[in-house]
N, C-alpha and C positions, 0 to 999 in steps of 0.2 A: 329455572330462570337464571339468564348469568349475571355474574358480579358484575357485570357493567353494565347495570340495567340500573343501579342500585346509585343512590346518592352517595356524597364521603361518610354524608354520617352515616348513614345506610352498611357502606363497608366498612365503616371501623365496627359497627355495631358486631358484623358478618363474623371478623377476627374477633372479637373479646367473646363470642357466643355459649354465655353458660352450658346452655344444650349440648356442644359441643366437648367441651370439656368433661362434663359429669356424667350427660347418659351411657358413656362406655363403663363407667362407674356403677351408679347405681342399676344399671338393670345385669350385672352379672356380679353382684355381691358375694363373698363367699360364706357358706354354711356346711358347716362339718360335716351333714347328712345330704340334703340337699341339693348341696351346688359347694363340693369341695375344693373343684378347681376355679371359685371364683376368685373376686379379688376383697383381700382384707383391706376393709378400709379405716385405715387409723388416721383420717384424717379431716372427718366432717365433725363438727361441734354440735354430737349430738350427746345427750342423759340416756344410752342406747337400756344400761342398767336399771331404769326407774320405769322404761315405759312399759313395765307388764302392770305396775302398781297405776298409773293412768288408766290402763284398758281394762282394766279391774274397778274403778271408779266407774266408769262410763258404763260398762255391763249390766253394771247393781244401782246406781242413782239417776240414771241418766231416764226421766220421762217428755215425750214432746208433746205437744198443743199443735190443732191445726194453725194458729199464728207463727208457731217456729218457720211453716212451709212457707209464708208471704214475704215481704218485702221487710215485713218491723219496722223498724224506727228511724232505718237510715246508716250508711254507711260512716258514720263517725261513733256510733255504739248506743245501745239502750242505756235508758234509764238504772234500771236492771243492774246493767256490768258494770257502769262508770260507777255507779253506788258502792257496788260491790271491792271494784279496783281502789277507790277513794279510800273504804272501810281498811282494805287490807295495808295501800301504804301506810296509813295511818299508823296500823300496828308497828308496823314490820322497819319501816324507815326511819321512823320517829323523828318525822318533820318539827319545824321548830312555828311552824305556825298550820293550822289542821288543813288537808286537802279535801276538797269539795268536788261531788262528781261535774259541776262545769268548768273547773278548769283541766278537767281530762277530754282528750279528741281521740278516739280510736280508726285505725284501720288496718287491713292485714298484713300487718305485722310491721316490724323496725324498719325493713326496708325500704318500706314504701314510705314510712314517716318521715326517711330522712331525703325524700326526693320530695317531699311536701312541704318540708320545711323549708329543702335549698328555694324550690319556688316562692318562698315566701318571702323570705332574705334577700336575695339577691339576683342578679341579672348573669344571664348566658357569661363567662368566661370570670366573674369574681370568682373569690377564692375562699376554703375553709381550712382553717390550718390543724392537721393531723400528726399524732407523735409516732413515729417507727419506732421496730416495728409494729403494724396495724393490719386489723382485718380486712381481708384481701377485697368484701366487696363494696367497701368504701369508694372509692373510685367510680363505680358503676353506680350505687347508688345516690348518689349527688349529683353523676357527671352526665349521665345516656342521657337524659332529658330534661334536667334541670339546669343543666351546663355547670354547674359550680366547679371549678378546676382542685382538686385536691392538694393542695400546698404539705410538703412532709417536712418534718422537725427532725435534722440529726440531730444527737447527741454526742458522738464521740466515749472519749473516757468518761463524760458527765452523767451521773444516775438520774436517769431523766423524772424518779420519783422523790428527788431532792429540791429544794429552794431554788439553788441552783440551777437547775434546767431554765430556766424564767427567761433566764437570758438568751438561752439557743432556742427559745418559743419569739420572744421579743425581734430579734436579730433576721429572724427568717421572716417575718413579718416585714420588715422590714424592706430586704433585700424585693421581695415578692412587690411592693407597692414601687420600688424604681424599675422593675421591670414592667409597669401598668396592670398588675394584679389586685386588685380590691380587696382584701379581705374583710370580709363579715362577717367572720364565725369563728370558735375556736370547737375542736371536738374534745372534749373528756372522755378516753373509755375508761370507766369504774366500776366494778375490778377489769382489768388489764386482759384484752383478746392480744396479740397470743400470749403475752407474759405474765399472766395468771396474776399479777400482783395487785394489793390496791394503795387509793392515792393516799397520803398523810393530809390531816385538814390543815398543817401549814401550808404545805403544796396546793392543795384547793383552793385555799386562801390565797397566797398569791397570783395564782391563774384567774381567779375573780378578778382582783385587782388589773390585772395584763389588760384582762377584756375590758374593762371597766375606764382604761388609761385611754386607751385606741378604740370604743366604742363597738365594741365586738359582741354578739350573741355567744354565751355559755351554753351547748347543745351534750349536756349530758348523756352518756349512751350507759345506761347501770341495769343491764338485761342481768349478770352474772352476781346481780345485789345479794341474793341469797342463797346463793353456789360457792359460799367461802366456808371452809374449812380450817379447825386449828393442823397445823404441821409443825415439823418439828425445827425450824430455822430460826435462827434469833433475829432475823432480819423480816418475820413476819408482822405485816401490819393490820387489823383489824377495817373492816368496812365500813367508812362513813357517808352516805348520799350526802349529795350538796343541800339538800331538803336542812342536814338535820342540825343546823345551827343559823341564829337572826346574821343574814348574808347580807343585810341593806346595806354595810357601812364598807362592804367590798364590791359590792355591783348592785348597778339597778336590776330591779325585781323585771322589770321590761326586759332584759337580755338574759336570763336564766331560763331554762329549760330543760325539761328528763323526759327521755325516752326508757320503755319500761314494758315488757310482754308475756307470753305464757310461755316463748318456746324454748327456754334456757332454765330458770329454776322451776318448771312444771315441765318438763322433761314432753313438753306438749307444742313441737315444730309443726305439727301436720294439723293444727288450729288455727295457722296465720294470724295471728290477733298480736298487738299490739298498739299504746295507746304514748301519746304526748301531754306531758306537763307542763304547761304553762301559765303563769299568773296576763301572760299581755293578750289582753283580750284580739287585738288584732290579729295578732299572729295567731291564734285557736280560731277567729273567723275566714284568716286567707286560706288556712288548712281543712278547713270543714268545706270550703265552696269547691274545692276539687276533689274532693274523698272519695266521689263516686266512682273515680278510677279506681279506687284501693279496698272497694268494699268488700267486706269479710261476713258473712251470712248470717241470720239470725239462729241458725243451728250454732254455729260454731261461737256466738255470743252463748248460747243459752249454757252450753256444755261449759264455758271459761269461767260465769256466773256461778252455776252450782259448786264448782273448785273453791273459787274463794270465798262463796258463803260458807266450808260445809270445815269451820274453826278445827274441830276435832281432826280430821282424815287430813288437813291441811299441815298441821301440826306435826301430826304423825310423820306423814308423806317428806317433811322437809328436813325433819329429824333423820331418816333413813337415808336420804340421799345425802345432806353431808356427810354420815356415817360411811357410807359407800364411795364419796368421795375420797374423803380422808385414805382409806383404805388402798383405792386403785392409786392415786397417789402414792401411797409408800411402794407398794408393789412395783410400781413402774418404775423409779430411782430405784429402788432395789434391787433391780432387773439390770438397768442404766450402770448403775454402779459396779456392780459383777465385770460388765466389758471395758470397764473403763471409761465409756461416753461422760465429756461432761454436758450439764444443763445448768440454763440462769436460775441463781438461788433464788430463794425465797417467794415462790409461790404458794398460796394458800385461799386459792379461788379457781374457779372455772373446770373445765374439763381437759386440759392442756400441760405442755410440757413445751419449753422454746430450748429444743437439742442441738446439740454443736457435732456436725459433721465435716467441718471443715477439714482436720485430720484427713480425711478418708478421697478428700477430693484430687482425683488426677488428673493434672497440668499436661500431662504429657505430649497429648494431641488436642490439645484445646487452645482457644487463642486468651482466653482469661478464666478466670474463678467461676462467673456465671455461667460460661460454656461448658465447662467443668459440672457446676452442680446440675445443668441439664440433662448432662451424660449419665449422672448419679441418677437421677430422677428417672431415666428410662430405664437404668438396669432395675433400679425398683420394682416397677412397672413390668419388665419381664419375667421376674419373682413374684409376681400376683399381690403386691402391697404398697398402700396409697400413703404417702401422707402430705403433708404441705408444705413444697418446700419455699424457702425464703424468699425469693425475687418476685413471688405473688403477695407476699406478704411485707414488701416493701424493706424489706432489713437491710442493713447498713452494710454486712459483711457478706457475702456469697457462705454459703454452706449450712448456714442454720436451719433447721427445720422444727414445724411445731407437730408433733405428736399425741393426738387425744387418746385418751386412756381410758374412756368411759364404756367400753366396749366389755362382753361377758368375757368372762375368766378365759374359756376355751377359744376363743376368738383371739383374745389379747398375745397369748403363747402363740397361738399358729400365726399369727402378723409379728411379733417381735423374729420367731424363727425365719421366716424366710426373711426379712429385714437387716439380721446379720448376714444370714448368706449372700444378700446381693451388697453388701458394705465390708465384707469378710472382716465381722468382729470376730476377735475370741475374749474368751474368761480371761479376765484377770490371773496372776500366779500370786496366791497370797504367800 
């Protein structure tokens, strides 16, 4: 069929085509034995480390019922899971007032939740304001169908996980409604895609307040809630949900909301399951009456269910992967360090690293920086290793790129190795 057969949105749709992008990716992966001239990918935000300990769960606990094979309960979650999900924030979050399985809506996964939610919020072309850099498929998830225009927050010299930032959140806001952009939403990612870091409850607190001034939805994204690790930066800050302090006297409870799933601290992507927290019942009714587009199976309930009932293995399970965290963390600075690359301090969450390659970028026949990190990005690409570079991930400066590190040991060397060779690092001269 050709492209002009196709509506605008049809062909924008066409150009941004995940498809397109990724399956050159994922269907020639590289494996040491296998498929050694594949491509390493350091670049998808997945726990690649943890999921033998997942498939190992599922092998030995995992029984079905012929009801697993039917329809169940409906594409917003069983009884079952939301109970299950409710128990476990409970533990884990330490909300300041207890979550109940009906104010959970599930469907498969964050993505879809956050194209449920812009439906819910708001109309074709409002706006949701986002801080850079940000995960790359924010844009798409808000925008392909739900039209929400993703509004970005620079920051400049300003530490955008300071008080401070308020004003470069406020100010864009702003500018956004003279240009006839609506804003209705603000996004928190907590902990930080790509910059690993998380937010201080002052900063929380005043971002309540922001939304709270201008009538904004607080749309919590805390997938990476318990994918924090201690590290070694004195600039590290502990994880706090918006859950786990009395937030009435910074925002109505009506405009608060978390987003929350199995595929980041349950190392379990290939579950689609994720679920929204909301106390405003409206907003868990406009999202449930379209869920059906989003439905995630009653297999894949039943599998997310046994995880978080089963305390002991759950425990274990999440012990081992901060452990493992921590670990690929040091090793990757450690690595980083040796060549001299620097990265943004102070991370101690998620699966990532936000690298500075800017050094490396040549001007020479390029018309700017991002043409520049393009060129970097193919020669990558010709050395068989992925990662992701900035201008998907909306960054301020051309040349940064986020590197995840969650990949097995032997993996992680044969993608750091060809990674210098197409960046021609060398070792440091101590």
């Amino acid at each position: 069929m050709s492209e002009a057969t196709l509506s605008d949105r049809g062909r924008a749709m066409a150009q941004t085509s995940l498809k397109a992008r990724l399956q050159p990716l994922l269907c020639n992966l590289y494996h040491p034995k296998d498929n050694p001239n594949g491509i390493v990918d350091m670049g998808t935000a997945e726990n690649h480390v943890m999921t033998k300990d997942v498939s190992s769960f599922a092998n030995t606990k995992i029984r079905t019922s012929p009801h697993d094979f039917t329809y169940g309960e409906g594409p917003w979650g069983s009884e079952r899971l939301r109970t299950a999900m409710a128990n476990h924030m409970n533990k884990y979050f330490q909300p300041f007032s207890a979550i109940y399985p009906n104010d959970l809506v599930f469907a498969n996964d964050i993505t879809s939740l956050c194209e449920l939610f812009g439906y819910a919020i708001g109309s074709p072309n409002d706006g949701i304001l986002i801080s850079r850099p940000s995960y790359q498929a924010f844009p798409a998830d808000f925008g392909a169908r739900a039209g929400l225009k993703c509004v970005f927050v620079s920051f400049g010299n300003v530490d955008q996980f300071s008080p401070a930032a308020i004003e470069n959140y406020e100010s864009t806001l702003l500018e956004a409604r003279d240009q006839g952009i609506s804003i209705k939403a603000l996004l928190l990612c907590n902990p930080h895609n790509p910059l690993g870091r998380c937010y201080p409850l002052a900063v929380i607190k005043a971002l309540m307040q922001l939304c709270n001034k201008h009538s904004l939805h607080l749309f919590a994204d805390e997938v990476y809630a318990l994918s924090v690790f201690s590290s070694s930066s004195p600039s590290e800050t502990p994880f706090s949900s918006v859950l786990s302090f009395d937030s009435s006297s910074y925002i109505s409870p009506d405009y608060l909301h978390v987003v929350y799933g199995m595929s980041k601290d349950f190392a379990a992507g290939g579950l689609r399951l994720g679920c929204l927290y909301s106390r405003n019942t409206a907003v868990l009714e406009a999202v449930s009456a379209v869920s059906q587009f989003s439905w995630s199976g009653p297999l894949n309930q039943l599998f997310a269910a046994e995880m978080l009932e089963d305390e002991e293995w759950k425990s274990g399970f999440l012990e081992r992967s901060r452990d493992a965290l921590k670990e690929r963390y040091e090793n990757c600075t450690g690595v980083l360090n040796e060549y001299g690359i620097e990265y943004s301090p102070g991370s101690n969450a998620g699966f990532f690293l936000w690298v500075n390659f800017r050094p490396v970028l040549d001007m020479t026949d390029h018309k700017d920086e991002w043409a520049a990190e393009d060129a970097l990005v193919a020669n990558m690409e010709d050395n068989g290793v992925y990662i992701t570079k900035g201008s998907l991930l909306q960054a301020e400066q051309a040349g940064w790129f986020r590197i995840v590190f969650t990949q097995e040991d032997d993996v992680m060397q044969e993608g750091f190795k060809r990674l210098f060779h197409a960046i021609g690092a060398k070792k440091v001269e101590v």
